[in-house]
C-alpha positions as a Python dict, from the first residue, in 0.01 Angstrom:
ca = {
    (1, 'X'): (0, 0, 0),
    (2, 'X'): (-125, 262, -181),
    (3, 'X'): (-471, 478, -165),
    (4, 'X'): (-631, 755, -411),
    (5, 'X'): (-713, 1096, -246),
    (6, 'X'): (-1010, 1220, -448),
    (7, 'X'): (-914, 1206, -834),
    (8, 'X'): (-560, 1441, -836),
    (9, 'X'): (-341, 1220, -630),
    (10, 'X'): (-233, 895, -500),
    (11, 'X'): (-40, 810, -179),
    (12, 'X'): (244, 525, -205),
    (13, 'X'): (559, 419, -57),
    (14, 'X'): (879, 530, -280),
    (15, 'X'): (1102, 299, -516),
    (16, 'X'): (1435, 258, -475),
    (17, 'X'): (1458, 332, -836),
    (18, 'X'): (1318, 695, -721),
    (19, 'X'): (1614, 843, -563),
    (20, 'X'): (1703, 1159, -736),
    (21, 'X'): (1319, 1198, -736),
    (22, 'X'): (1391, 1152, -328),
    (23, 'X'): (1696, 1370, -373),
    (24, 'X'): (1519, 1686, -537),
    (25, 'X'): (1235, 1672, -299),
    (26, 'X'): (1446, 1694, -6),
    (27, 'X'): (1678, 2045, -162),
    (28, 'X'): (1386, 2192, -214),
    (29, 'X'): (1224, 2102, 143),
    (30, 'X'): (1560, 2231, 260),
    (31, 'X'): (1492, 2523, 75),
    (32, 'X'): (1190, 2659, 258),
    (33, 'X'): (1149, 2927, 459),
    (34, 'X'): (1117, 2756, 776),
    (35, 'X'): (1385, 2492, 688),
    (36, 'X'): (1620, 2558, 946),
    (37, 'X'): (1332, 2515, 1219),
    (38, 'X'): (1249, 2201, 1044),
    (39, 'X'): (1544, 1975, 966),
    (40, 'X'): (1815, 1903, 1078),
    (41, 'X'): (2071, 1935, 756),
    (42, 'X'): (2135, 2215, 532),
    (43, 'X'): (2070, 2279, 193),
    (44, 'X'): (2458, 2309, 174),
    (45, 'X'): (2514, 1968, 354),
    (46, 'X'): (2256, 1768, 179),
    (47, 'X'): (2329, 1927, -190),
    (48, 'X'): (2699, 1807, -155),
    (49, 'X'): (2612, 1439, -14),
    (50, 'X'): (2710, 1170, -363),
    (51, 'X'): (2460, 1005, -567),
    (52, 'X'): (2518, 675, -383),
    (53, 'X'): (2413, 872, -30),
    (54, 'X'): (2069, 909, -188),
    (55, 'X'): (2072, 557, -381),
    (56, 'X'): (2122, 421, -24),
    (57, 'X'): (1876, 657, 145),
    (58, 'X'): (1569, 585, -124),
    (59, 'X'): (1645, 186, -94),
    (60, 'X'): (1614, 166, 271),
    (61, 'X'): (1257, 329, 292),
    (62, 'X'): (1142, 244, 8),
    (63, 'X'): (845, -19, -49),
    (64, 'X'): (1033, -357, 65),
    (65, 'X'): (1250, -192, 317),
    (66, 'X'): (1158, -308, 685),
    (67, 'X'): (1240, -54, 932),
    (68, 'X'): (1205, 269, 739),
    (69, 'X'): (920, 391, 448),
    (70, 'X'): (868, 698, 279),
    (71, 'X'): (573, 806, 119),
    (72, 'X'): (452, 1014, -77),
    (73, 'X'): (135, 1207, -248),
    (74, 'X'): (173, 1178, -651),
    (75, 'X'): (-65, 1452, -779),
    (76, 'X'): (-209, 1328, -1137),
    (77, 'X'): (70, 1505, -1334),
    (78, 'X'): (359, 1276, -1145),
    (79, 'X'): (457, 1524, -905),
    (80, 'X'): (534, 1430, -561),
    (81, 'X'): (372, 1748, -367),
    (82, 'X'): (370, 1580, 24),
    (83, 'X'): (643, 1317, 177),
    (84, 'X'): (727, 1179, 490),
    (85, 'X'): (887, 915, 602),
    (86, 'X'): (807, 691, 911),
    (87, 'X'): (1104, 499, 1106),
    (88, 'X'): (1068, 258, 1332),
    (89, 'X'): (1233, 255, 1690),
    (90, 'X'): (1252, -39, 1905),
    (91, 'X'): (1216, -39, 2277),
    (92, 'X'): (1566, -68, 2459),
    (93, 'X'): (1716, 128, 2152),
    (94, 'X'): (1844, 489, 2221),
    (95, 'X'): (1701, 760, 1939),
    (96, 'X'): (1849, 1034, 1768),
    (97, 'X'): (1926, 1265, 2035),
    (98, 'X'): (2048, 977, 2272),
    (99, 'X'): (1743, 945, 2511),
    (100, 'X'): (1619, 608, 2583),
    (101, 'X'): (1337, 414, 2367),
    (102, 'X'): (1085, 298, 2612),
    (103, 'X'): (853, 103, 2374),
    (104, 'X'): (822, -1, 2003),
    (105, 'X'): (684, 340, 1820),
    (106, 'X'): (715, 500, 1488),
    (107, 'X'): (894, 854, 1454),
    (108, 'X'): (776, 1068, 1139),
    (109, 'X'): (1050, 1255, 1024),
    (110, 'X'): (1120, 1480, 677),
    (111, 'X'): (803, 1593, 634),
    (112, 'X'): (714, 1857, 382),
    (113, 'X'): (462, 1969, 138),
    (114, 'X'): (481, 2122, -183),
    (115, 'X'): (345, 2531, -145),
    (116, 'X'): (87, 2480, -403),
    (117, 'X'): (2, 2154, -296),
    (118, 'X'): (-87, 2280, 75),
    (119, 'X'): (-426, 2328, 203),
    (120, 'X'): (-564, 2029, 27),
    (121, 'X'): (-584, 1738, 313),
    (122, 'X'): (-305, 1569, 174),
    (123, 'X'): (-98, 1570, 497),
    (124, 'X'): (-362, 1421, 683),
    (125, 'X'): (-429, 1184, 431),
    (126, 'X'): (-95, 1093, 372),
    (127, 'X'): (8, 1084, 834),
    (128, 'X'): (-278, 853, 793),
    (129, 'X'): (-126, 590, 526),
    (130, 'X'): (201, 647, 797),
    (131, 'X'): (41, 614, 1102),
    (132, 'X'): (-148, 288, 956),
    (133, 'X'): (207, 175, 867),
    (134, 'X'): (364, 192, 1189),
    (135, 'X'): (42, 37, 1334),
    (136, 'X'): (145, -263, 1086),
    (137, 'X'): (437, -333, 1249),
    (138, 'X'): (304, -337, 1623),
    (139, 'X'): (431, 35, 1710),
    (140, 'X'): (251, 146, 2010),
    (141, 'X'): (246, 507, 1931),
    (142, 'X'): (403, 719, 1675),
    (143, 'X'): (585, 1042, 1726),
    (144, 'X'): (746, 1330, 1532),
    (145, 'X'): (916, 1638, 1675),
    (146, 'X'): (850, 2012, 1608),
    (147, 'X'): (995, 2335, 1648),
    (148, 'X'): (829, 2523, 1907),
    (149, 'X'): (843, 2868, 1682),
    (150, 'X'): (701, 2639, 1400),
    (151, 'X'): (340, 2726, 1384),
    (152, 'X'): (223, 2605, 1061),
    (153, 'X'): (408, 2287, 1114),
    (154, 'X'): (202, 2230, 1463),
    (155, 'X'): (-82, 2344, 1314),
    (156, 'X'): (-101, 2063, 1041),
    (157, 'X'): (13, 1798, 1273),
    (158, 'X'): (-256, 1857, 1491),
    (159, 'X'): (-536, 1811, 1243),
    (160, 'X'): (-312, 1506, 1151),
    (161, 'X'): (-423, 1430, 1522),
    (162, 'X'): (-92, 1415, 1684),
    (163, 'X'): (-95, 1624, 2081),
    (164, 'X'): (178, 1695, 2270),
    (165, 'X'): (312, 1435, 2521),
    (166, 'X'): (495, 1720, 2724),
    (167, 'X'): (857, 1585, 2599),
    (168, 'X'): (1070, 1904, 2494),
    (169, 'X'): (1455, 1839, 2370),
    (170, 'X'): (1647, 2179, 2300),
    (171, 'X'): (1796, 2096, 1919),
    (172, 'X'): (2116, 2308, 1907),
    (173, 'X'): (2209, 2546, 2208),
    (174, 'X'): (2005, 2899, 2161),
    (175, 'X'): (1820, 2772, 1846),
    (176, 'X'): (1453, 2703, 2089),
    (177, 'X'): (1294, 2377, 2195),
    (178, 'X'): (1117, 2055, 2007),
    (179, 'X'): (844, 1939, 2096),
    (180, 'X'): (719, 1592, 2112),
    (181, 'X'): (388, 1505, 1969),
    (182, 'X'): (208, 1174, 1960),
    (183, 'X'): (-51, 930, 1837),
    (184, 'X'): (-135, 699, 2064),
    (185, 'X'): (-243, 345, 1970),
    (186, 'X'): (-558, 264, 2045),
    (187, 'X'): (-606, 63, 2382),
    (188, 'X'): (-217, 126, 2422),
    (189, 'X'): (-35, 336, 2761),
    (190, 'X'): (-54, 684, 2755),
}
């Protein structure tokens, strides 16, 4: 799947053959101001991980994976200025911070855009192409989580359409809450 965003760039799942593409993106995301509300690795963790951590990562969500993809926004001179990635969760599965999966969703996670590439529409665009994904494979809704104290992040994600379902997790003791937001599925529970 893959769909142009005026004439500068095109959306598409990544390549496995992309990794240290996949790899660079992700130091400099962890490199951002608002990093630390954002992820949940360091610059120093991720920047010491081996080649064959981010082999591994870029095969399972890239274009044939199943349970995992990663896309990106390729602006016309090759460079990838938005990613996210989209994994599935299945219902009776416990998630990353141990809580119970209650139905078969999508969770956006990783997401980050390139500073001159923002203010453009391509995160909307590009939720879109995610949201569709996870639709694809019969995911109910599809969720992501944001720091409360991340404003620009919530901002974007809620002209992406995603509201808040009224779920809060506290990340690391002292460090503030996340907040769950959501797409629902059309006709699905809500």
């Amino acid at each position: 799947m893959s769909v142009q965003v005026g004439d500068d760039y095109l959306i598409r799942a990544i390549r496995p053959d992309e990794w240290a593409t996949v790899r660079g993106l992700r130091l400099e995301a962890l490199r951002d101001p608002v990093a630390r509300l954002a992820f949940l690795e360091t610059y120093e963790q991720a920047v010491g991980r081996p080649d064959v951590f981010w082999q591994e990562r870029a095969a399972q969500s890239a274009e044939e994976a199943g349970g995992a993809r990663q896309f990106v926004a390729v602006a016309a001179d090759g460079a990838w200025a938005v990613s996210l990635t989209v994994l599935m969760e299945e219902a009776g599965t416990t998630d990353w911070a141990g809580e119970a999966v209650d139905r078969r969703q999508g969770h956006v996670v990783g997401v980050f855009v390139r500073p001159r590439h923002r203010g453009r529409g391509l995160i909307e665009a590009l939720f879109a192409v995610g949201v569709e994904w996870a639709w694809e494979r019969g995911a109910e809704r599809v969720r992501l989580f944001v720091h409360e104290d991340n404003g620009r992040a919530r901002g974007a994600y809620r002209k992406a359409g995603f509201v808040p379902s009224g779920v809060t997790t506290e990340m690391v003791e002292g460090e503030g809450r996340e907040l769950e937001l959501v797409v629902e599925r059309a006709g699905g529970r809500g």
